[in-house]
N, C-alpha and C positions, 0 to 999 in steps of 0.2 A: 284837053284842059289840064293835060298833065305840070305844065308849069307852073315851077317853086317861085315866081319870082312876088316880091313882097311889094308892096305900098303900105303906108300907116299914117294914121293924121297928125298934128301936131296940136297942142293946147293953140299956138299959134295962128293956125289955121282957125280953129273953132273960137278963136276971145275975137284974130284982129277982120274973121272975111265975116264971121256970123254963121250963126248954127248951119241953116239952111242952105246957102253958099258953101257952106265944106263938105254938105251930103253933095253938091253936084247938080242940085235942082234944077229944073226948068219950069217958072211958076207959066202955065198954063190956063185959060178960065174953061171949068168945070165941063163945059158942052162938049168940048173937042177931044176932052182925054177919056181913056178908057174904053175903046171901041164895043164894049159890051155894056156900059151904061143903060139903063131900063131906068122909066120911070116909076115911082115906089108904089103904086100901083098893081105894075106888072108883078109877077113868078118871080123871084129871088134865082138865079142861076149860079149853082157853088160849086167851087174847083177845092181840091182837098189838095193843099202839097203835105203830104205824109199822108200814108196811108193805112201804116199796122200802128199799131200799141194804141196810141191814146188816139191816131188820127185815126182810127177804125170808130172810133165813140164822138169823136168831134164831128165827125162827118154827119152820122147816122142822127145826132140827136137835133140839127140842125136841118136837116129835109124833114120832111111831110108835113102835113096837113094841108098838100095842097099849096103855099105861099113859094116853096122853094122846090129846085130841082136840081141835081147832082148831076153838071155836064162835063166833069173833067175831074180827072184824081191822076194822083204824080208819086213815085215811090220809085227811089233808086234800087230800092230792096224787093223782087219778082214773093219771095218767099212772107215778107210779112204784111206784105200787100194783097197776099192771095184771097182772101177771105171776102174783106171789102171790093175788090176787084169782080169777085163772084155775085156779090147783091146787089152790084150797078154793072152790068154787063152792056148798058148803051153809052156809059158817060166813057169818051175817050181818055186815052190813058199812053203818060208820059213819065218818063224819068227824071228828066231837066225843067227844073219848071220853070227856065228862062223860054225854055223853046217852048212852053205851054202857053205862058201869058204870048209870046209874041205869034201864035199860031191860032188860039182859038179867042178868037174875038165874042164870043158870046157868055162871057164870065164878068157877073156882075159883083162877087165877092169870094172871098176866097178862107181857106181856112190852113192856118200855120201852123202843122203839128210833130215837127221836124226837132232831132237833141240839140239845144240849146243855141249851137253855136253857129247854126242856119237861122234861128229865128229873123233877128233885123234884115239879110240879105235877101230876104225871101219877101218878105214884108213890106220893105222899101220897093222893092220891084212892082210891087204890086199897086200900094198906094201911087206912084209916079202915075200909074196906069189909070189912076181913077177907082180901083176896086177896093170895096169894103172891106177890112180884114178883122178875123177872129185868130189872134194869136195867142199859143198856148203861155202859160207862166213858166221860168220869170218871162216877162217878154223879150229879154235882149239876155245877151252873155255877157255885155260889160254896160258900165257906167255913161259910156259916150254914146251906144247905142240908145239905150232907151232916152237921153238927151234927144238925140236925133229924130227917132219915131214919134215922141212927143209934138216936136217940130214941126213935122212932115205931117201930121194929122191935121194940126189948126192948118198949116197952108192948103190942103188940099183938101177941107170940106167933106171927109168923107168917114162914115160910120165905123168906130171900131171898138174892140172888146180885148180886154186878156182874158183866161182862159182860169181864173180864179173862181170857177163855178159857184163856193159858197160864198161869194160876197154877194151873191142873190139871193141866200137865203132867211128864212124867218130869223135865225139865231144870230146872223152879224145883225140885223136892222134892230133887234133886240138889246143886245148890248150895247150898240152904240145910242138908244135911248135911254138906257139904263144908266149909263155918264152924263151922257148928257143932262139928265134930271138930278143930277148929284147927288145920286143914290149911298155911295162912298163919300162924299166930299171931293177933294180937289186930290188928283191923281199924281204923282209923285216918280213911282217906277210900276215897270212895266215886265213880267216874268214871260218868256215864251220857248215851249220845247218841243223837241221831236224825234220820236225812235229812229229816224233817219239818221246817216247811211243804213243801209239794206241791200247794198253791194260796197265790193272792194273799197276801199282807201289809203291811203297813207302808208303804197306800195311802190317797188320801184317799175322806174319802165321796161312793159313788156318788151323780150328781144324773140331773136329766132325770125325763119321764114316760114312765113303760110302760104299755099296757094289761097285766092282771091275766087270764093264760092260764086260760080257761075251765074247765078241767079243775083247778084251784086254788083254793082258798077261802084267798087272801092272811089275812083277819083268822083265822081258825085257826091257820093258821102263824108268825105273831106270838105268839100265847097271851101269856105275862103278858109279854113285850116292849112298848116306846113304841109308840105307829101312827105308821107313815111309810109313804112311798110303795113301790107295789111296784119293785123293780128285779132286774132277773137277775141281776145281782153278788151276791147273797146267797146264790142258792139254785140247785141241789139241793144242791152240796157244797161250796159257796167261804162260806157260812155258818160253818165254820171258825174262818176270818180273821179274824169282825166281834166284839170285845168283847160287844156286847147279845147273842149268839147261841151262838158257841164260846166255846172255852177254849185256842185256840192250839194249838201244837207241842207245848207242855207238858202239856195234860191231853190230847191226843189220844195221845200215848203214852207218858206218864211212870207211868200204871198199870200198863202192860205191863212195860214196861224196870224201873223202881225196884221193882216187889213183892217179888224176890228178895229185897233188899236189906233190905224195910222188915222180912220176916218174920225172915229169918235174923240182924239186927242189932238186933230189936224197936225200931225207930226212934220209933216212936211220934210225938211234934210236937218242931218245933224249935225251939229258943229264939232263934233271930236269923235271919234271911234277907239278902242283899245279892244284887241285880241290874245289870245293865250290859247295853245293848242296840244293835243294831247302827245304827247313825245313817244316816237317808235325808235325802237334799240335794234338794231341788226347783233351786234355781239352785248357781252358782259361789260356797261359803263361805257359804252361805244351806242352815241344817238345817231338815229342815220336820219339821211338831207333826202327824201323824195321830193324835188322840186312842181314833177309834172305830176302829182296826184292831189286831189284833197284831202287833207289831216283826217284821219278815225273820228274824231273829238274834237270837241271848239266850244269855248263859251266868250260868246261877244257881247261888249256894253257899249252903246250905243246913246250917248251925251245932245239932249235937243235942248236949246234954249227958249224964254218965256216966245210965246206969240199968240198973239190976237187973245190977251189980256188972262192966260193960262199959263201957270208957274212950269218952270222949266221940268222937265221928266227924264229919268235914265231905263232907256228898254234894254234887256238883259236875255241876250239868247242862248241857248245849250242845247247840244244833240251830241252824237253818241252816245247813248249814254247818259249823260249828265243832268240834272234835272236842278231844280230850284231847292230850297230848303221849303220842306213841307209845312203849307202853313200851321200855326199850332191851333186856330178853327175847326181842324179836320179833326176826327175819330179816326181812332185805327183801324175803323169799317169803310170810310169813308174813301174814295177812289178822287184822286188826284189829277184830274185833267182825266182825258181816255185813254186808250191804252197806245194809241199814236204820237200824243202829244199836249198839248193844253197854253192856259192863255191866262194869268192870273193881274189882274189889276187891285195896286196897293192906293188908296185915299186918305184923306188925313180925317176920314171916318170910317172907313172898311175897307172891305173886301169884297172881290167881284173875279170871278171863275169860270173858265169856259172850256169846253172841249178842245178839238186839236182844231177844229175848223170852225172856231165861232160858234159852234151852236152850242143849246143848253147853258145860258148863262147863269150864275144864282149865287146868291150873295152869299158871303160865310161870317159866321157858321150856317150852316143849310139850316140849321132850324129855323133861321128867319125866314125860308121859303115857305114856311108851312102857314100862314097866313097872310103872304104877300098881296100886296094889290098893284101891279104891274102900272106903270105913269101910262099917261096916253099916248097911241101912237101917231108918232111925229115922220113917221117915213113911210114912204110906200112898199107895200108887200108887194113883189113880183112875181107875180100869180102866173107868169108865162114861162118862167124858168129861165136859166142864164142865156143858154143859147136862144130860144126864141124871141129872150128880150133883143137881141141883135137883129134877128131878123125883120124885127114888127117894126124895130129904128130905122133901117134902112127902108123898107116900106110905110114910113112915115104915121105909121102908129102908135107908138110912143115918142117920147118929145128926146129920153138919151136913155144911152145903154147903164148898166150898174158899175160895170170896173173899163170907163173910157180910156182912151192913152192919156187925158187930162191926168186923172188918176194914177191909172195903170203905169204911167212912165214916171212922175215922183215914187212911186211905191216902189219900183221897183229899182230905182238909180239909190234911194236908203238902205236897201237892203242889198246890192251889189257891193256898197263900201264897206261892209261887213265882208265881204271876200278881198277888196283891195288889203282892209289891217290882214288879213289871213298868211296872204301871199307876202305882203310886205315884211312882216312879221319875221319869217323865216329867210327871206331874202338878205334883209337886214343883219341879221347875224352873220347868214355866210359872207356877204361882202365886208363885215367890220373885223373879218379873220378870228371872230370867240374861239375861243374851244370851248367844246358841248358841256365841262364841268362849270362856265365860266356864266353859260345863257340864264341861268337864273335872274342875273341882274337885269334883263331886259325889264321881269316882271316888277323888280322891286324900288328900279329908278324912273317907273315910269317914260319911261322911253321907247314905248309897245303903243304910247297912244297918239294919232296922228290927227291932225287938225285938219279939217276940211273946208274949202272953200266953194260954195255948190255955184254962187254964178259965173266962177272962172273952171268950175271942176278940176280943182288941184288939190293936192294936200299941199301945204305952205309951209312945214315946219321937216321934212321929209322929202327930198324931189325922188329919190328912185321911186318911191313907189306910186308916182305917175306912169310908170311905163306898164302898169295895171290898169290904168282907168280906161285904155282901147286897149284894142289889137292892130294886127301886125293882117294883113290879108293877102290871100294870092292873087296874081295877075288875072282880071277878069273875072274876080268875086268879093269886087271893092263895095263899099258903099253907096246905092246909089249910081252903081256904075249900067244897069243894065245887063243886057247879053251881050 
């Protein structure tokens, strides 16, 4: 699989053949696909592709109690798969987990917990196949992916989840009632932060030669990524950082932090984005161009217009670092989101505050909490927890999961365009030949904000920085393509 050679879609492909058509589909009815299909009835059979870090806990929280069984786990990584590998010592066990769906037929769902840039290629493989999939957040690495997965779910019928564990919890179903009862008034802008990064960024690319740790199958872990060399700065978790790989501060947890927001405000896409990022100096008055990392710092605002008879709102996001201007509701005792992050909703009657993950709502000043009386609740508590709300879906237990690809794939194609202004942003510059005393003016003529068009998925006012909105993939880790 060591082949560099590229394929990439075109907007052309995806406006003139239709979404579904440019993934490559073959619509099938439901009976014949998926050779491990079970009725919802039977034992849930789950194949884990990743198998350390977060796929060690995606796994584990998704078997037992009897409904599910763990007959397949995939991990190009021998070393961070050990563990999990040890507490399912009958579910067989693969690298490729093209060669797993096409080998073990008895996989009724699957769980995607792979960096970033495997997610949709993994995912698509799977649903073709008829399997349920639990994929981790964001769900896709770009904008055209999570388009695509979105797609591919309604055509093929079959039960899925992102990996935004607290959107099942008491505190998003709380706040989004909270708005909803127009506890504030009518919502305006939307504050969201995060102490992320928590590895590298806004470095240049690693050089040098490594040997490639035995225990790792390097071209695996590239999947539709370019081939370069291997280096430790990528990986196990500083992959992150690297554009070809992650998605930054911002998709690492703007699914968690912003879902409140996107449900309760049905945010849906935005029609304009602007970005501004934290400038790295290599010398004295000398800004340097790391193209392939994410920026330290970023604060993005995010322009949605009126819909479904709710005044237009600007969500405003910041990490490294950066935070909102503290409300002046607060005391100087008074703790500002938590210490991860937080979620501030402005009304044209108050205030409304939430940790980094939606819980803990409460209006400001807090003293109004002190004899609150909570509106009634209008959503269901999901008393089975995220991952088994997926499971009991596919076993035809509950009627739908909490963060669908319905969901799941607008939330997450809002919050990727937040990295197209990032990249474009910088791009911009270097192709318009500034010199770094001159890049100020981006911010101050407005020419940093890009206009988006979400049914053709373009920006209109801006074409390079459509060559952001996909990627570029290697031969035989296309979309859709199979093994």
């Amino acid at each position: 699989m060591g082949n560099n050679k590229k394929s990439k879609f075109t907007r052309r492909q995806f406006i003139g053949t239709g979404a579904v058509a440019a993934a490559g589909f073959t619509i099938v009815p439901r009976h014949v696909l998926g050779n491990g299909y079970r009725a919802p009835s039977d034992t849930v059979n789950i194949a884990g592709i990743g198998a350390g870090g977060k796929g060690y806990s995606d796994v584990k929280e998704c078997w037992g109690n009897g409904i599910s069984n763990v007959v397949a786990l995939c991990d190009v990584d021998d070393r961070q798969s050990a563990r999990l590998y040890g507490d399912f010592p009958k579910a067989a066990k693969y690298k490729d987990f093209r060669v797993m769906l096409d080998k073990q037929s008895d996989i009724d769902a699957v769980t995607v917990s792979t960096p970033d840039h495997t997610h949709a290629v993994a995912a698509m493989a799977a649903m073709q196949m008829g399997k349920h999939v639990y994929v981790q957040k964001p769900l896709t690495h770009n904008i055209y992916e999570a388009r695509m997965l979105t797609e591919a779910a309604r055509k093929y019928g079959i039960v899925t989840q992102m990996g935004n564990q607290y959107a099942s919890g008491d505190g998003t179903q709380k706040t989004v009632e909270y708005i909803n009862a127009g506890l504030i008034g009518n919502v305006h802008t939307v504050h969201a932060w995060t102490n992320r990064p928590v590895w590298p960024q806004g470095i240049p690319k690693p050089t040098g030669e490594h040997d490639i740790p035995a225990e790792l199958d390097w071209d695996l872990w590239l999947g539709p990524a370019n081939m370069r060399s291997y280096n430790p700065a990528y990986l196990p978790f500083k992959w992150r950082g690297w554009w070809d790989f992650g998605t930054g501060a911002l998709g690492d947890m703007a699914c968690h932090i912003v879902d409140p927001a996107f449900r309760a405000l049905k945010l849906g896409h935005p029609v304009s984005v602007e970005a501004n990022v934290a400038a790295v100096y290599a010398a004295d008055f000398a800004e340097a161009y790391y193209p392939d990392s994410c920026p330290p710092a970023s604060k993005i605002v995010f322009h949605y217009p009126e819909r479904d008879g709710l005044p237009p709102v600007k969500l405003v996001w910041y990490d490294g670092g950066m935070k909102p201007d503290r409300p002046i509701e607060l005391s100087g005792e008074d703790m500002m989101g938590d210490w991860s992050g937080g979620l501030i909703f402005e009304g044209s009657q108050g205030k409304l505050m939430t940790d980094s993950y939606g819980n803990n709502p409460r209006l400001l000043p807090l003293s109004k909490m002190d004899d609150f009386t909570p509106p009634p609740e209008t959503r269901r508590r999901i008393k089975e927890g995220h991952y088994q709300n997926w499971i009991q879906a596919i076993k035809g237990e509950v009627d739908s999961t909490t963060s669908d690809f319905e969901i799941a794939g607008p939330l997450t194609e809002t919050i990727l365009i937040g990295n197209l202004a990032l990249r474009s942003y910088s791009n911009r510059k270097l192709r318009e030949g500034k010199k770094p005393g001159d890049w100020n003016a981006w911010e101050y003529t407005g020419r940093n904000m890009l206009h988006w068009d979400s049914e053709n998925l373009k920006v209109t006012n801006y074409d390079e920085a459509n060559e952001f909105v996909g990627r570029e993939y290697r031969q035989g880790w296309e979309l859709g393509s199979g093994k």
